[in-house]
C-alpha positions in Angstrom: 42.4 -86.7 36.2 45.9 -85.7 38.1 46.4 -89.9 39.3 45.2 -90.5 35.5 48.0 -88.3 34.5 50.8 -89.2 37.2 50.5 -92.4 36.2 51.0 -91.9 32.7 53.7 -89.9 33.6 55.2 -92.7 35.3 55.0 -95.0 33.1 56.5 -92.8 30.0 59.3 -92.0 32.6 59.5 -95.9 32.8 59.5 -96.5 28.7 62.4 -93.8 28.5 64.7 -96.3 30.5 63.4 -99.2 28.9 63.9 -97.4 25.7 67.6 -96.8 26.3 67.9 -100.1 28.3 66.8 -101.9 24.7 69.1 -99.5 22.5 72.0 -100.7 24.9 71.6 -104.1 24.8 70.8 -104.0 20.9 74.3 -102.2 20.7 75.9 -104.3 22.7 75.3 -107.5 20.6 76.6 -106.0 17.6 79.8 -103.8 19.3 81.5 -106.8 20.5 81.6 -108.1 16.6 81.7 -104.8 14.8 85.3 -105.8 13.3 83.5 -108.9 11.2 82.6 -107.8 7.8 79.3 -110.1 7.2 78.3 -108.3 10.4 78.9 -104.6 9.3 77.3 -105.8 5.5 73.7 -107.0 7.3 73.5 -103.5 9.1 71.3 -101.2 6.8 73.0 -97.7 6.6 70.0 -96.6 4.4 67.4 -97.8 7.0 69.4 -95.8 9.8 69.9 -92.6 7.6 66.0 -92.8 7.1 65.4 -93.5 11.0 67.4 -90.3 11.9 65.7 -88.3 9.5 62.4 -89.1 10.9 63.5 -88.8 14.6 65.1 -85.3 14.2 61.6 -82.9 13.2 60.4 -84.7 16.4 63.3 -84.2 18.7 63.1 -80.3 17.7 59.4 -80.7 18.1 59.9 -82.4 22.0 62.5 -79.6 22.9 60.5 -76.5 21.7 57.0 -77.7 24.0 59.3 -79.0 26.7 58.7 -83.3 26.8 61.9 -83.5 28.5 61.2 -87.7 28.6 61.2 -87.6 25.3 63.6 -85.9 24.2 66.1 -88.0 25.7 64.2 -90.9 24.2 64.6 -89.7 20.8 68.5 -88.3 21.1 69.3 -91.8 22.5 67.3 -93.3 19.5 69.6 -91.2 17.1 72.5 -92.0 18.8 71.5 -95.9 18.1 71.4 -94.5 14.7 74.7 -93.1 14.2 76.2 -96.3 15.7 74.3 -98.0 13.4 75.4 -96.1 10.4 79.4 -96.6 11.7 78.9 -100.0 12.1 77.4 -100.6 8.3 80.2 -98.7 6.7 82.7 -101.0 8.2 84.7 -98.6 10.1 86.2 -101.0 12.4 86.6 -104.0 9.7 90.0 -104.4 10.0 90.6 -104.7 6.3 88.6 -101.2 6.1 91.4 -98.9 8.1 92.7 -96.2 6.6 89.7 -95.7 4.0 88.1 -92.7 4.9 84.6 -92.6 6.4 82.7 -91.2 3.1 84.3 -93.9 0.8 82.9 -96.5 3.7 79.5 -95.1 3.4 79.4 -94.9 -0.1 80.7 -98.2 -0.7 78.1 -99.7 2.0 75.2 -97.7 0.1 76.4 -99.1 -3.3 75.9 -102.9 -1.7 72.4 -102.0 -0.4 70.9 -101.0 -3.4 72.3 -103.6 -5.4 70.8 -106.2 -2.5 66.9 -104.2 -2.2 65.5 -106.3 -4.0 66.1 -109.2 -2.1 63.1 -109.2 0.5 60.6 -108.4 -2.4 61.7 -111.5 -4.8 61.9 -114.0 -1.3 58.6 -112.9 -0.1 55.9 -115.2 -0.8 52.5 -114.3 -2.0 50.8 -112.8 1.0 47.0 -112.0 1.7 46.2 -109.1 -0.2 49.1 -109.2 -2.8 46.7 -107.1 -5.5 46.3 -104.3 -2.2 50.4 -104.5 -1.6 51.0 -103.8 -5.2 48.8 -101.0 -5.2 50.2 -99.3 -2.1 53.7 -99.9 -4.3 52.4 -98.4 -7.2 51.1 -95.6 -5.4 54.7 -94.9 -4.0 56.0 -95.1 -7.0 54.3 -92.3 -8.1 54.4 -90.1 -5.1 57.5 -87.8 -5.9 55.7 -87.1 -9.1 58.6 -89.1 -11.1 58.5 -92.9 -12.0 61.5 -94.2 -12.5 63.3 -97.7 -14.0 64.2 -99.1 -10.9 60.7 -98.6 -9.5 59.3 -100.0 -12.7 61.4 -102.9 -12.5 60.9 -103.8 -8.5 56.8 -103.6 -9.4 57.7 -105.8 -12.4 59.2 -108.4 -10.6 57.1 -107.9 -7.8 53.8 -108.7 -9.9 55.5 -111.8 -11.9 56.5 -113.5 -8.7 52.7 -113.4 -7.4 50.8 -113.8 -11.1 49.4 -110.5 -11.2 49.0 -107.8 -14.1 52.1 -105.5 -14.3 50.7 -102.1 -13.4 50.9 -99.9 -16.4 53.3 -97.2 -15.6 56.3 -95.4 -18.2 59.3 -93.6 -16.7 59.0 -90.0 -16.5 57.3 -87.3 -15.0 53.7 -87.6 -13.7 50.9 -85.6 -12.6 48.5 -85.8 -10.1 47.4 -84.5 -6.7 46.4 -86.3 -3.5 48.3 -89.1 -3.6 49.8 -89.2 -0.2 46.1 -89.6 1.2 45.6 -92.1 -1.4 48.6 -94.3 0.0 47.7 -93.9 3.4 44.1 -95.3 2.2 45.7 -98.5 0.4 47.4 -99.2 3.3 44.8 -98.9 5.7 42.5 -101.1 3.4 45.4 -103.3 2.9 44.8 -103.8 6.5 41.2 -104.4 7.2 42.1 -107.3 5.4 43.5 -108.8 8.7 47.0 -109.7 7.6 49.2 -111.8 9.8 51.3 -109.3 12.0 54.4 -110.8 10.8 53.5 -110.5 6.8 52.8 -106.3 7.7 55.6 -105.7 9.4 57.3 -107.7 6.9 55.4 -105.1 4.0 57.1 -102.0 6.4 60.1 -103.1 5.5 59.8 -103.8 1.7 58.1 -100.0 1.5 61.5 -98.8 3.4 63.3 -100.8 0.7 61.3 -99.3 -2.3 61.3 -95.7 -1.7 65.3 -95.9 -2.0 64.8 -98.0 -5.3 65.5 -94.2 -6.9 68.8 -93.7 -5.2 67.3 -90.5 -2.8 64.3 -90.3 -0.4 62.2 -87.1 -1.6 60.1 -85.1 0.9 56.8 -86.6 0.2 58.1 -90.0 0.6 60.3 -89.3 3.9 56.6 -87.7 5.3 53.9 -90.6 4.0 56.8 -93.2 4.6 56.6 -91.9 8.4 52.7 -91.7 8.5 52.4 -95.5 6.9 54.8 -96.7 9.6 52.9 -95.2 12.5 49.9 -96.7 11.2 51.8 -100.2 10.8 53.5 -100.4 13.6 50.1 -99.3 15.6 48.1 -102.2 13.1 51.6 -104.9 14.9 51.7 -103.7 18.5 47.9 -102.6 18.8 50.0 -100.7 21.9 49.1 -96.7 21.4 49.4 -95.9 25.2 53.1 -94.4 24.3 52.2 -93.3 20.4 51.3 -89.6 19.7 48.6 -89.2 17.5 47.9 -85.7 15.7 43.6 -85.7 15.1 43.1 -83.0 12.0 39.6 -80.6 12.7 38.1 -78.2 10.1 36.6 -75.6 11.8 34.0 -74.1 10.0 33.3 -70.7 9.9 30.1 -70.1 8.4 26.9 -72.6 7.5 28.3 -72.5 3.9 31.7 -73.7 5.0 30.5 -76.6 7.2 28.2 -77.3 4.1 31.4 -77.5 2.0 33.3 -79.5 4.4 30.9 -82.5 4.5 30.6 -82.3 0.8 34.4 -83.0 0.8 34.3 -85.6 3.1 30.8 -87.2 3.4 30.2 -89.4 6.5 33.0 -87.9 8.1 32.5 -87.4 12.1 30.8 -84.2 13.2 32.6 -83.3 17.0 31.8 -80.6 19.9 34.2 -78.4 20.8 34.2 -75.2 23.3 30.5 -74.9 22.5 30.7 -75.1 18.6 30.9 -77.6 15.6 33.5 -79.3 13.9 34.7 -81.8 11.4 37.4 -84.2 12.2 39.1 -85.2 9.1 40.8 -88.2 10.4 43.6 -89.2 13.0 47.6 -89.0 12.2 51.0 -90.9 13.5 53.1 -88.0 11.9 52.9 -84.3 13.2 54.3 -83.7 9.1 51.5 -86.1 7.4 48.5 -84.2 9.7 50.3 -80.2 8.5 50.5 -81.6 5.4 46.6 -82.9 5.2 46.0 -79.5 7.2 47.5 -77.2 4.4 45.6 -79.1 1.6 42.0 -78.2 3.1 43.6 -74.4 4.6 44.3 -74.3 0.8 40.7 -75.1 0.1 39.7 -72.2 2.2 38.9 -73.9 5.3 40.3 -73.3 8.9 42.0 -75.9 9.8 44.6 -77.2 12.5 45.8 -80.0 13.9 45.6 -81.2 17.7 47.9 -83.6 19.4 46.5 -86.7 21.2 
């Protein structure tokens, strides 16, 4: 077990320097053209904003239990970000100086919404367009408020493939559970085998649609996280660098396991230290499995979450 781990320690050491090698040389390509405006217009700021969001809960998370090796490969992965972000809002287009920084980024987020769109209307139908438009639907939904943009994006969306409009009216709506109801679309949305190319290409059009609204809400930033892990792990099928958070109900009594496998029938019965429990499922985000955790600790049911 100690080679098993030295090993793995060395090659996560390795993956930290390839890691920064890659942001470097992604940076590189775009600093040496950073003054040409069709080159600060096709960086998304929105994208960027969303990526350091994400990467900062796991950054504190890496500092307070000590991964050193990743913690530098997250603060370099939000340095990438903030380049990013300066290099959208035209900072160094020449015709931009003397605009102030806030104007630049609000200018640059005007432009992006106006363009997102783009990738759903030029996408072709793709296996499983019925499952896509579900998982769409669903995040639609999630902030409990519908609004016009979204209906219109699922509109045109559904008349470009010849499938029924989902039937959805602005406003408030109700409802509970339907982050784990996402993350099932999705995952049936993949059993379906899609090429790897047409799933990534879906990651981006949900990174797109969530910012149809003008602001990313908490539930979105935390399922939009989870449905990327999974993604990303469905593309690369590499999970010997990806954390995985595995949720466990530990019953404490014969009438709560009873309960437990009434909630979630076939699920997988596990040993651990000498006693019972119920796995609930598997996570990419440490958020998505706390929130899964607090909806059965609600239920009465202990519950935590272990990293993998």
């Amino acid at each position: 077990m100690s080679s098993l781990t030295a090993v793995v320690g060395w090659l996560l050491t390795i993956s930290v320097f390839v890691s920064i090698l890659t942001n470097y040389l992604i940076i590189n390509k775009l600093w040496k053209r950073k003054h040409l405006k069709d080159v600060a217009e096709s960086v998304s700021i929105s994208a960027a904003l969303l990526g350091i969001a994400t990467a900062l809960p796991l950054l504190a998370h890496f500092v307070i239990i000590g991964e050193t090796q990743l913690v530098v490969k997250n603060s370099f992965g939000i340095l990438t970000g903030v380049i990013f972000i300066l290099i959208g809002a035209g900072l160094w287009v020449r015709s931009n100086r003397g605009v102030p920084i806030g104007r630049l980024m609000r200018r640059a987020l005007r432009l992006e919404r106006q363009e997102s769109s783009y990738l759903i209307k030029s996408m072709t139908r793709p296996k499983g367009a019925e499952r896509i438009l579900d998982v769409l639907e669903l995040m639609a939904r999630l902030d409990r408020q519908v609004h016009e943009s979204e209906i219109r994006l699922l509109a045109d969306f559904a008349d470009r493939w010849h499938i029924d409009r989902p039937r959805l009216e602005p406003g408030e709506v109700k409802g509970d559970g339907v982050e784990l109801e996402v993350r099932d679309a999705v995952r049936d949305y993949l059993e379906l085998s899609p090429p790897h190319e047409q799933a990534a290409q879906l990651m981006d059009v949900l990174n797109l649609f969530v910012k149809a609204d003008a602001e990313v809400s908490e539930e979105e930033r935390v399922v939009l996280e989870e449905i990327n892990g999974l993604i990303e792990h469905y593309v690369s099928e590499d999970t010997l660098e990806r954390r995985t958070y595995e949720v466990l109900i530990v019953p404490q009594s014969s009438n709560q396991f009873e309960a437990a496998e009434t909630l979630l029938p076939g699920c997988e019965i596990k040993e651990r230290r000498g006693g019972k429990v119920i796995s609930v499922g598997t996570f990419y985000s440490h958020d998505y499995a706390e929130a899964v955790c607090q909806k059965y600790i609600a239920l009465g049911l202990f519950t935590a979450q272990v990293s993998g």
